[in-house]
Every structure is written in C-alpha cells, then in structure tokens.
RODO-2510 file (C-alpha; in nm, 4 decimals, decimal comma):
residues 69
     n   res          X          Y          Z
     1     x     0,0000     0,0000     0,0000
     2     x     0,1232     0,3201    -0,0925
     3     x     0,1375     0,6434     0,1059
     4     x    -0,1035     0,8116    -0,1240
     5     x    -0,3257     0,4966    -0,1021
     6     x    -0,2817     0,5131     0,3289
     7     x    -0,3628     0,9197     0,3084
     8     x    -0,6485     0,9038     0,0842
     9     x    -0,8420     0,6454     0,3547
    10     x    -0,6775     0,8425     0,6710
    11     x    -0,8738     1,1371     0,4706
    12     x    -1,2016     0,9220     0,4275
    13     x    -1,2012     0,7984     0,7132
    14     x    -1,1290     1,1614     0,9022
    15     x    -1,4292     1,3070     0,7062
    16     x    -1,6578     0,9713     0,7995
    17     x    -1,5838     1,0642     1,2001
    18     x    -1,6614     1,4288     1,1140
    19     x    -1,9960     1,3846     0,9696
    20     x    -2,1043     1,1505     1,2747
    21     x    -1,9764     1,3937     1,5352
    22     x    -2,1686     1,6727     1,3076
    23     x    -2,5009     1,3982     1,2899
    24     x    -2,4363     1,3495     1,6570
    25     x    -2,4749     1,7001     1,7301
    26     x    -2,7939     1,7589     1,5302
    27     x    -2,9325     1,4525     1,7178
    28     x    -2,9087     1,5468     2,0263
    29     x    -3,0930     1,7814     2,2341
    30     x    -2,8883     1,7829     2,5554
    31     x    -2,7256     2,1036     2,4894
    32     x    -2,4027     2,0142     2,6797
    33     x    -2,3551     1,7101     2,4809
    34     x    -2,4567     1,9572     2,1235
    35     x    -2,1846     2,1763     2,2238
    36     x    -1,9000     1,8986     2,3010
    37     x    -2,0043     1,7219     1,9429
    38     x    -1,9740     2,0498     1,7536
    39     x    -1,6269     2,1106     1,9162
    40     x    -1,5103     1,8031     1,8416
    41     x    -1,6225     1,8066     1,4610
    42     x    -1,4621     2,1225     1,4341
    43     x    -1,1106     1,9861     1,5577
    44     x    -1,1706     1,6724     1,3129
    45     x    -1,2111     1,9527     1,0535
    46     x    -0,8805     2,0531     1,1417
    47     x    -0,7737     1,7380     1,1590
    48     x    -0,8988     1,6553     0,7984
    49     x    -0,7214     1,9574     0,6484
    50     x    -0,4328     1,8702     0,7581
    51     x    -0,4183     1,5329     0,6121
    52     x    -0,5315     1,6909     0,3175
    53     x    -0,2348     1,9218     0,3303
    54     x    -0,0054     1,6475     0,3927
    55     x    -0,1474     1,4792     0,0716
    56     x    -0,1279     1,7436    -0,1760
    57     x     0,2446     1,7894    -0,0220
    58     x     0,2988     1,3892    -0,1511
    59     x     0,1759     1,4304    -0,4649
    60     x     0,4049     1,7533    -0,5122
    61     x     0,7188     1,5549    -0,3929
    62     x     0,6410     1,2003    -0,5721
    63     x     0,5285     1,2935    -0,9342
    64     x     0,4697     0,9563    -1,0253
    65     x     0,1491     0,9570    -0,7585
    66     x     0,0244     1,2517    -0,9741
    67     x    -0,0009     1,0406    -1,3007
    68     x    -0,2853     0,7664    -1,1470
    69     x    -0,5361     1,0724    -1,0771
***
C-alpha cells in the first residue's frame, strides 16, 4: 500500500468521524452534549485539512502519484 493509497483512507475515514460527530450534534438535544459534538467536529475539521495538506504535499514531492489521478 502506498502512502497516497494510506492518506487518501486516513482522509475518508477523518471526514466519515466528522460527519457523525456533526449527525451526533444535530441529534441530540442535551445542549451540553450539542456543544461537546460540535467542538469536536470542528477539531476533526482541522484534523482533515491537515491530512489533506499532507497529501497534496505527496503528490508535489512524488510525481509519479500525480499520473494515477
């Protein structure tokens, strides 16, 4: 498995636990529990940007990764 292959799931993944914490918060109607899941999608927003950084930075440095899209 390659690193672009590991990235692009670290990325799917990232965005799956995102859009539960997001469904989470819409779900719930303790309001201490709405504001914890909105935090935490927030920082998993973060968290996915990042890795999404990270993988335009590998398909800059290994051109050959470039070529399969």
């Amino acid at each position: 498995m390659t690193v672009q292959t590991q990235l692009q799931q670290a990325i799917s993944s990232a965005q799956s636990v995102q859009a539960s914490l997001t469904q989470f918060s819409l779900e719930t109607e303790n309001q201490q529990a709405k504001a914890m899941f909105e935090q935490l999608a927030e920082q998993q927003k973060n968290i996915v940007t990042l890795l999404e950084g990270r993988y335009q930075q590998v398909l800059q440095e290994e051109p050959q990764f470039n070529q399969s899209q």
